[in-house]
C-alpha positions in Angstrom: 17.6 27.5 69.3 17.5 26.0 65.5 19.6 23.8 63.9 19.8 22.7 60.3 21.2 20.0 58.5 21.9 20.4 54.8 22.4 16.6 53.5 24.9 17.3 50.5 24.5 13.4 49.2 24.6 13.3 45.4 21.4 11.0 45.5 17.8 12.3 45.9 15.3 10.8 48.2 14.1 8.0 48.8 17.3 6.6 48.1 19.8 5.8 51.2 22.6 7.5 52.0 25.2 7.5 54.5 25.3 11.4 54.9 21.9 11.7 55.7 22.4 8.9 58.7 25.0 10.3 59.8 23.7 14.0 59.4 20.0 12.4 61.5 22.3 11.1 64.1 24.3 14.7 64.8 20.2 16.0 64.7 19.4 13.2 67.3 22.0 14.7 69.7 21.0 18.5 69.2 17.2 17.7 69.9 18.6 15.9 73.3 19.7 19.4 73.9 16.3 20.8 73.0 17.2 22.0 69.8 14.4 22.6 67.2 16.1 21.0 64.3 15.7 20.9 60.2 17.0 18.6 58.0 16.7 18.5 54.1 18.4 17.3 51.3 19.7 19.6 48.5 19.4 17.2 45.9 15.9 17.3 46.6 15.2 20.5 45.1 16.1 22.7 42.0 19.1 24.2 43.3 20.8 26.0 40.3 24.8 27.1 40.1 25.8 30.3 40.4 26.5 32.8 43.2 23.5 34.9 43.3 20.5 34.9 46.0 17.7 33.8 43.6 18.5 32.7 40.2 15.0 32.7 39.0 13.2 30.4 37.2 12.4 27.9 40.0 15.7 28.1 41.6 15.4 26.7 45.1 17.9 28.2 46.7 15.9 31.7 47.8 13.8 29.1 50.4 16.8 27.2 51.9 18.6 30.3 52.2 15.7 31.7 54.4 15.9 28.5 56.5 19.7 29.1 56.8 19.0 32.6 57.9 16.5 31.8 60.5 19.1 28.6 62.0 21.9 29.2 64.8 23.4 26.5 63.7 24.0 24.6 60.3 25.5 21.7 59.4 26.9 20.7 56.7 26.8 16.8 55.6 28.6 15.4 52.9 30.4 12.4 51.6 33.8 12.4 50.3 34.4 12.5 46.8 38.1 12.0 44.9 39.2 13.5 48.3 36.7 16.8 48.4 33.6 17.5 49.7 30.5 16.4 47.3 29.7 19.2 44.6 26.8 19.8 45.9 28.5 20.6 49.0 30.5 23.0 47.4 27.3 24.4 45.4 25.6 25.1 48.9 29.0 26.9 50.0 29.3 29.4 46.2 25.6 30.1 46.9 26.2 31.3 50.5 29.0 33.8 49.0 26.1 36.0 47.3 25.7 36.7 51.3 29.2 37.7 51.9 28.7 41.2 51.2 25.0 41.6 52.9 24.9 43.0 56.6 21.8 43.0 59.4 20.8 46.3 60.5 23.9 46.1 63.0 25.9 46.6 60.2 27.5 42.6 60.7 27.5 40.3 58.0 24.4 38.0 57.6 26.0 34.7 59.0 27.9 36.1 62.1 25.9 34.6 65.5 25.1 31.5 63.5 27.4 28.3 64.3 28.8 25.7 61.8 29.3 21.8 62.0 30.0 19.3 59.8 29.6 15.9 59.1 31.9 13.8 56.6 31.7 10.1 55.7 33.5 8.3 53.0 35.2 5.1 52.0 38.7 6.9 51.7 41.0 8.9 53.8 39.9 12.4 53.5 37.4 13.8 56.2 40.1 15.9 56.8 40.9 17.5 54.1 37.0 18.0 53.5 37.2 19.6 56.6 39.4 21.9 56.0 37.9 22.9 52.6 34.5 23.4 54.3 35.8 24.9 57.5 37.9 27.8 55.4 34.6 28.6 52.9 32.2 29.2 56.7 35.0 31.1 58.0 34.8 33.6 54.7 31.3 33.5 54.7 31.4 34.7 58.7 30.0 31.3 60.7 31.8 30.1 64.1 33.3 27.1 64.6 33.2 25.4 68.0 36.1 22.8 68.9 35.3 19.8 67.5 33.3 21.0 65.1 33.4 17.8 62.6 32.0 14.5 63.1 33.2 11.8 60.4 34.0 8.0 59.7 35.8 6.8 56.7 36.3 3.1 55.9 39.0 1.3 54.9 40.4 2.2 51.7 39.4 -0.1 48.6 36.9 -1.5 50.3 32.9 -1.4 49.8 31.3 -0.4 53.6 28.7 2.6 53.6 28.8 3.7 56.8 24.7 2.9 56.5 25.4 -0.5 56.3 27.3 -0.9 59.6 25.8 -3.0 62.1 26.5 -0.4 65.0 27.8 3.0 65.3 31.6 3.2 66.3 32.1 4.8 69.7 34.6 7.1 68.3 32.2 8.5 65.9 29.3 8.4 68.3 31.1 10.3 71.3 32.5 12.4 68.7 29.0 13.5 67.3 27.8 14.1 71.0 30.7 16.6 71.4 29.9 18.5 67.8 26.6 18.8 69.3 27.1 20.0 72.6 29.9 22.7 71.5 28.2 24.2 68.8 24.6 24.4 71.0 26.6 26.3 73.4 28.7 28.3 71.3 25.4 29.3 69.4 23.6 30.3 73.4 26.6 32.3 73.9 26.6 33.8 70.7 22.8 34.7 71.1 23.4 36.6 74.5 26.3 38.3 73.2 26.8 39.0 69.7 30.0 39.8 67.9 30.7 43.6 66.9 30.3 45.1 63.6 33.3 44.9 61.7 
C-alpha cells in the first residue's frame, strides 16, 4: 500500500511551512499502518499550467503524475488562501483533469481504486469550504473519499499563529488525522481486493 502527499504550500523548500507539517504528520500515521508513503512539494519542481499530461519543455508534471498513478492513496495538503485552496492546489487538481478521459485496460478511469485525503491549514475560517472545492474536483477526476477524509486547523481570525509554530498539536486535529489515516488505508485494502466496475 502507497500513499502520497502532495504539499501544495506556495513556498519552495527549505523554507517552513505549515502544510507540509501537517501533511508529515497525516504521513506519520499512514506509516503506523504500514504504509509505504511519499511526500513532495509541488513548488519544488517546474510544474507548468495547463491541462495536458506533459507540457514539454521541462514540465514536471509527467513524473508526479507517475507517482500518483502508482499511489492508493493521495493527499492533498494545502493552506487556505482568501478562502480557497492554494493555486497550486488547484494547479495539481486542472493537471489531473488531462486523466479524466484515460481508462486502464478494464476500461475504468485512471484514478478509480485510488483514495483521497486532505489536509487544510490556515489562519481564517475556511477548511471547509477548501474542502468542498477539493473534495468535488477528486470526485470528477474518479478518487474515493473515506468518512472523514479531511484533517485541518485554522487559527483565529486576524491573528498571526502558523500552525508550525504551535507548541503542541491540538487533540482535535491529532485524533482527527488518526481517523483520515485509518479510513482511507482501509478504504484503499478494500478497494484493492475488490475494484469498482467499468462504467
Amino acid at each position: 500500500m502507497r500513499a502520497l502527499s502532495l504539499v501544495c504550500t506556495l513556498n519552495s523548500s527549505p523554507t517552513s511551512s505549515s502544510s507540509h507539517t501537517l501533511s508529515d504528520q497525516v504521513m506519520a500515521e499512514f506509516e503506523k499502518l504500514g504504509v509505504e508513503v511519499e511526500t513532495v512539494r509541488v513548488a519544488d519542481h517546474d510544474v507548468r499550467p495547463g491541462v495536458a499530461v506533459d507540457l514539454g519543455n521541462g514540465d514536471a508534471w509527467p513524473a508526479l503524475r507517475e507517482k500518483v498513478l502508482a499511489a492508493d492513496i493521495l493527499l492533498l495538503a494545502t493552506p487556505i488562501w482568501l478562502g480557497h485552496p492554494s493555486s497550486v492546489c488547484q494547479r495539481v487538481l486542472e493537471r489531473l483533469n488531462a486523466d479524466m478521459s484515460e481508462t486502464d485496460d478494464a476500461g475504468r478511469p485512471l484514478m478509480y481504486g485510488k483514495v483521497a485525503a486532505l489536509a487544510v491549514v490556515g489562519n481564517e475560517d475556511g477548511a471547509h469550504n477548501v474542502s468542498a472545492d477539493v473534495f468535488q474536483a477528486c470526485n470528477d477526476l474518479g478518487f474515493s473519499l473515506a468518512p472523514y477524509a479531511v484533517t485541518y486547523w485554522v487559527g483565529e481570525a486576524k491573528q498571526g499563529t502558523d500552525y508550525q509554530d504551535l507548541d503542541e498539536t491540538p487533540e482535535a486535529v491529532a485524533s482527527t488525522t488518526h481517523a483520515l489515516a485509518v479510513n482511507a488505508h482501509h478504504l484503499a485494502e478494500q478497494l484493492a481486493r475488490q475494484p469498482y466496475p467499468a462504467p
